[in-house]
Structures are given as structure tokens and as C-alpha cells.
N, C-alpha and C positions, 0 to 999 in steps of 0.2 A: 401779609397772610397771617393768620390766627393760630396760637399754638394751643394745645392740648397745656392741661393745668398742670399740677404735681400730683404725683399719683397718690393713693386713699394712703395718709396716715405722714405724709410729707407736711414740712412745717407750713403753717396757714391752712393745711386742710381741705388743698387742690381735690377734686373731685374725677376733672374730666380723663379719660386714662385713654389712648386713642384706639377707635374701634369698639367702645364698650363706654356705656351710661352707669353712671357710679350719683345715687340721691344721697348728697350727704350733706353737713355743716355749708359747704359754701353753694349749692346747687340748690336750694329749697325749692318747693312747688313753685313759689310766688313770683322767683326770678325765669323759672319756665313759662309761668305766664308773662312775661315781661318781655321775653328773645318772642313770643307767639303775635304779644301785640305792636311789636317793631317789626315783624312778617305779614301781619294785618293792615300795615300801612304802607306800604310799598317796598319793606326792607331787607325783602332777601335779596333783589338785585342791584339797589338803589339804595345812596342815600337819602331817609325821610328827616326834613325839621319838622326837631315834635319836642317842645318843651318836659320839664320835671314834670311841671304844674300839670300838663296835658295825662301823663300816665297815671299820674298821683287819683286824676279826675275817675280815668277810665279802667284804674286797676281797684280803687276804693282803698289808697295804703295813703300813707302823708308823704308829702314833699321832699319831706327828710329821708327817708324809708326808697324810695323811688330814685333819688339820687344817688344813695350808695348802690345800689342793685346797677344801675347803670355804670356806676365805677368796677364794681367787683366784675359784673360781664364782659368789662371791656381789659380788666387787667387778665382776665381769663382765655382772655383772647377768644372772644364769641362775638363780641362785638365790636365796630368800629368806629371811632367819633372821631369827625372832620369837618372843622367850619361849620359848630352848632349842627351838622345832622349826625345821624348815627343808622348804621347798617349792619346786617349781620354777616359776622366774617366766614371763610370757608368751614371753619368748624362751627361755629354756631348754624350753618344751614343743615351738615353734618349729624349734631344733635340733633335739630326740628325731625329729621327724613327719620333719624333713629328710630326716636318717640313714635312717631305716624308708623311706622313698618310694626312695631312691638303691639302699639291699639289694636292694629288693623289686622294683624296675628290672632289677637283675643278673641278679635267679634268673629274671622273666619274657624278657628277653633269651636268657639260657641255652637258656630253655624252646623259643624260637620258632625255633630253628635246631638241626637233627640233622647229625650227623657219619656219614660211612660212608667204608669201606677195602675196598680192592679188589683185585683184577689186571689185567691187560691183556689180554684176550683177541680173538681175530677173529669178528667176528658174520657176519650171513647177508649181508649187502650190501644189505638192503630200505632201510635207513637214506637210503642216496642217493636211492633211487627217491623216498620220500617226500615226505624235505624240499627237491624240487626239483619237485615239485606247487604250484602257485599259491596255491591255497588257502590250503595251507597256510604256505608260506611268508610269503603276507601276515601272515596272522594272528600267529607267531611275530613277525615283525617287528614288528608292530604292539605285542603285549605286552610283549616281551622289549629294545624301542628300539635290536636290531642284525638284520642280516640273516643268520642262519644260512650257517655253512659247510654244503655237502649232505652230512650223514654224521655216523653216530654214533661216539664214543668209547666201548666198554663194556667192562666190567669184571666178572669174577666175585666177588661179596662175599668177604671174607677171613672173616669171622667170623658167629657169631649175634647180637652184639649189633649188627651190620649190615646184615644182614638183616631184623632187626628192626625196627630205624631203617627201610628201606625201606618195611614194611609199617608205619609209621608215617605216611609221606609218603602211601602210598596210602588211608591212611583220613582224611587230612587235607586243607584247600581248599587247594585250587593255582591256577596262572593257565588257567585253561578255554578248550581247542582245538573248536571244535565238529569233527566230523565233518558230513560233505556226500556226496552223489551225485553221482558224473561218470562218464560213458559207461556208463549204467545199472548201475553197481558202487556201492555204497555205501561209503563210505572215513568209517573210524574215529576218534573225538574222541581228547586224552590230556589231560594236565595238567601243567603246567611249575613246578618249581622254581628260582627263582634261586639261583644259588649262587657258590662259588669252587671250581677243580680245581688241585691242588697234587700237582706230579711231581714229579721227579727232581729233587736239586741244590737243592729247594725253590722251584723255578718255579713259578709258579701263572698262572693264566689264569681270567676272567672265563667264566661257561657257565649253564647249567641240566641240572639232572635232567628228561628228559623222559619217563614213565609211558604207554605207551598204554592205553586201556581194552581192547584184544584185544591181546597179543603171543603170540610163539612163544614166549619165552622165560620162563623158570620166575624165581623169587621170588629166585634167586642171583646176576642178572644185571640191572647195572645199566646203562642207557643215558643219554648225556650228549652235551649239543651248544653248542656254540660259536661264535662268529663268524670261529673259526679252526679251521684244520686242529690239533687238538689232542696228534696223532702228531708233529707236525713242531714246532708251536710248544714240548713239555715233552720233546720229542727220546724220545719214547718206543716201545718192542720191546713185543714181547709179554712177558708175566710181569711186565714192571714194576709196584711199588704204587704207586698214585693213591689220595690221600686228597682227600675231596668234602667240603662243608659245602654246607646246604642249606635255605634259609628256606622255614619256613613262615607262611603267612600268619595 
């Protein structure tokens, strides 16, 4: 069975610490690619005969270069060489899952947050009237864990691939407003994204995208709210670009 290396700063330079991925001196990329292309050949459960010459071919390093990588893997305890083949040991499969779980974090990370770009533009003023309604204000507060400045920041999208993103958020779960009845009028739910709003100079400010399910305004116009006056805090005119980031749940 494969042991874990010496931990960061142990004599030789041990990298692997158990439980945790340490790139150091004896780990390079190159030897990661080396344990990926000994998994590519049958080697996580099996051992593959596969010459120096063979990875030297397949990795584009020399012969020389390829053979100690197999030695230092194997003193590492990640690899295992028996009768000319070589397999990766229980830590080296260990490592591989690590690496794949850490990528595969990034690209879902990625995944769960859209970006949009926009301008400055002046909306209809309904913004204030709204979110200084009770109801609603609770509830924002409630979800959102600030109390809404009363007013929106909005912006006309810059692009399609912004636009897009919008109608992205709107087919996606957000944080849920209900809608209620007061003075027999019926007043409409929306759905809130967390985000960050980044202006001018590279200020940025804590906010949400907030969607109603009924607005006036068309698929180009984005509304966003804050716990501040968001004009004042990124010092922003009209026509300025505001770039948004925006989680989705």
C-alpha cells in the first residue's frame, strides 16, 4: 500500500501530506501528468507494461526525464512497479480523485454565477415606491440579511451575451418575494440574486439583481438593489458601465 510523502519542508521535499494536494519541488505538473497517463492506460486498477521510451513518446519529455519521474512516483508511494509494469497505488488514485473533485469544483463554481455588463441609465422612479412598501421590504430584509436602500440601480445590458445571462437568471431559482394584496391592489412577487456591482475606478458594492415577475421594462434592462444608494457609493452618471456578477442558486 502507498504512503503519503514527507510533509512541505521535510528533507527531499515530500509534497504529499494525507488528505490535502501540496504542488511543490517534488510534485511538478509534469509528474501529474505522468500518474494521468499511467490511468490512461489501464493503471488505476491494473498493472500496465509501458516502457520509459513509451511515456517519454507520449509525454514529449526524454527518457532520462521520464525515468526518474517514475522513480520519484514510486518512492512517493503513488506508484507501483512490479515485473516491468507499473500501477497507481492507493494514494496515487487518491491524488488523481483529488485533482478531478478540485477541477470539477471550478467549472461548477463557474457554472453557478453569470456575469452581465451594462449602462447607467434613469428608470421610472417605481423602484422607490416599492421597496419602501413593508412587505416587501421585510422580506428583502429577511433574505438578503441588509435593509434595502429604496431604489433601484438599472442599467441597459451592453451586449447579447448579457442579455442572455439575464434570461438565464430568469429561468433560474432565486431568492422568492412573494407578492401580497394591500388596499385591494394586488402587488407582485420577483426573485433576488446575490451578487457584487462593480463601477468606476473598480469600486464595487455588495447588492442583488432583483427580477420582477410583471415589469415595464423589456429583456435590455437590468434592475439592482443595494443597501446603499449605489449612484453615490460607485460615484456613478448616467452612461457609466457597471459590471454585475450574480449567483445563482
Amino acid at each position: 500500500m502507498g504512503q503519503c510523502a514527507a510533509p512541505l519542508g521535510a528533507q527531499g521535499g515530500g509534497i504529499l501530506n494525507c488528505g490535502e494536494i501540496f504542488i511543490g519541488e517534488s510534485m511538478k505538473s509534469g509528474k501529474i501528468m505522468m500518474l494521468l497517463e499511467i490511468a490512461k492506460r489501464g493503471g488505476l486498477q491494473n498493472s500496465v507494461r509501458a516502457t520509459t521510451g513509451s511515456f517519454s513518446s507520449a509525454l514529449k519529455i526524454s527518457q532520462q526525464t521520464a525515468s526518474r519521474w517514475l522513480a520519484e512516483l514510486s518512492s512517493e508511494g503513488l506508484v507501483d512497479r512490479k515485473n516491468r509494469g507499473v500501477m497507481l497505488t492507493e494514494s496515487g488514485r487518491a491524488m488523481l480523485e483529488r485533482i478531478r473533485k478540485e477541477i470539477s469544483s471550478l467549472f461548477q463554481a463557474s457554472a453557478r454565477q453569470v456575469r452581465l455588463a451594462g449602462r447607467v441609465v434613469s428608470g421610472m422612479h417605481e423602484g422607490r415606491f416599492y421597496l419602501s412598501i413593508p412587505e416587501y421590504e421585510e422580506q428583502i430584509a429577511s433574505a438578503l440579511g441588509f435593509e434595502v436602500f429604496p431604489g433601484t440601480l438599472n442599467l441597459r445590458l451592453e451586449s447579447a451575451a448579457s442579455i442572455a445571462a439575464k434570461r438565464q437568471l430568469m429561468t433560474s431559482n432565486g431568492i422568492e418575494i412573494r407578492g401580497f394584496r394591500k388596499n385591494g391592489r394586488m402587488l407582485g412577487g420577483a426573485k433576488l440574486y446575490r451578487g457584487r456591482i462593480f463601477g468606476g475606478k473598480k469600486a464595487a458594492a455588495i447588492g442583488a439583481v432583483i427580477i420582477p415577475y410583471k415589469s415595464h421594462y423589456g429583456a435590455e434592462v437590468l434592475e439592482l438593489i443595494s443597501p446603499e444608494n449605489l449612484r453615490k457609493k460607485l460615484r456613478l452618471r448616467n452612461l457609466d458601465l457597471v459590471e454585475v456578477t450574480a449567483d445563482i442558486r
